[in-house]
C-alpha positions in Angstrom: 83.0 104.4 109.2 86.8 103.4 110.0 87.4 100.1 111.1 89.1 100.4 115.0 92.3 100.1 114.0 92.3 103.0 111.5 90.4 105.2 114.3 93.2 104.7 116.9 95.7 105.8 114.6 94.2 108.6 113.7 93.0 109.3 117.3 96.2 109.2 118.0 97.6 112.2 115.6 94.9 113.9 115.6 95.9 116.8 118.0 99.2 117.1 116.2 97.8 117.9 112.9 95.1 120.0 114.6 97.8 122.2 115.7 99.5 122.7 112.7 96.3 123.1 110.7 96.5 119.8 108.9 93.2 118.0 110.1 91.7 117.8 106.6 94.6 115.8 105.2 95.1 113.5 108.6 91.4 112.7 107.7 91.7 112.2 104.4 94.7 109.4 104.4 93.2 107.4 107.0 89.8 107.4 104.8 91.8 105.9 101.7 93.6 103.4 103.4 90.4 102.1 105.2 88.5 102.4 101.9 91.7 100.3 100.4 91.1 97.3 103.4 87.3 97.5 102.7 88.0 96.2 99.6 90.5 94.1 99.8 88.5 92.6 102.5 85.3 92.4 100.7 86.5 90.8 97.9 89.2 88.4 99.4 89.9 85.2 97.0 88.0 87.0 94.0 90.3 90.0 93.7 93.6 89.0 91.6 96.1 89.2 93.9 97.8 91.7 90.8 95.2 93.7 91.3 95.3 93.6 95.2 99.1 94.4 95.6 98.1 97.5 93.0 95.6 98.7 95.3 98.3 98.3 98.5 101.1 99.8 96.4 99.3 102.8 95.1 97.8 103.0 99.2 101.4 103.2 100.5 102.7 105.9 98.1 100.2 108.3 99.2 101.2 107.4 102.6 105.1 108.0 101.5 103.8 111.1 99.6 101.7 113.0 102.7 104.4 111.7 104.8 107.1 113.8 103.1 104.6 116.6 102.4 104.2 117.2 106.0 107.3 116.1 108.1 108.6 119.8 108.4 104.8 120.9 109.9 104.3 118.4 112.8 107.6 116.5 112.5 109.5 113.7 111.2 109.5 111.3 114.2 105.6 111.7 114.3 104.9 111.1 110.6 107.2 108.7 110.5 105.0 107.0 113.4 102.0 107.4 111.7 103.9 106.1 108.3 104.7 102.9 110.2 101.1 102.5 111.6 99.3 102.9 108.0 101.7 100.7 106.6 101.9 97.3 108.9 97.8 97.4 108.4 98.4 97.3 104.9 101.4 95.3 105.0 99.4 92.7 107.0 97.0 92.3 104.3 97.1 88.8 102.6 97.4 89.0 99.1 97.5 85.5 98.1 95.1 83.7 100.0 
């Protein structure tokens, strides 16, 4: 299930991307970045915060990746919207404490 703030940014897009035929991907990107907080959350202090900025920093270049993959489809200003969205939730993440 995706946490509520994963939802509303995908609730958010989701028409755009339904237009252009792009659902399967919108779904897919939220999916990874809210399997990425799971565990980052789960784990908190055990995970070694190496480890834990790898996990954000692999997250965020598949965000950069399907941003650039798609911008031409449902438009830049909207993916980079959604860019900025993914990213401040995994920006947010505390990896040191």
């Amino acid at each position: 299930m995706l946490s509520p703030r994963i939802w509303g940014s995908y609730e958010r897009f989701r028409d755009c991307f339904n237009e252009a035929g792009l659902l399967g991907d919108l779904i897919e990107i939220p999916n990874y970045t809210n399997e990425t907080l799971i565990i980052i959350e789960g784990y908190g202090n055990r995970l070694h915060p190496i480890l834990m900025r790898t996990f954000i920093l692999e997250n965020l270049e598949r965000v950069e990746g399907f941003i650039r993959a798609y911008a031409d489809h449902v438009g830049v200003s909207t993916m980079r919207v959604l860019c900025d969205e993914l990213r401040s939730l995994l920006e947010g993440v505390d990896v040191d404490g």
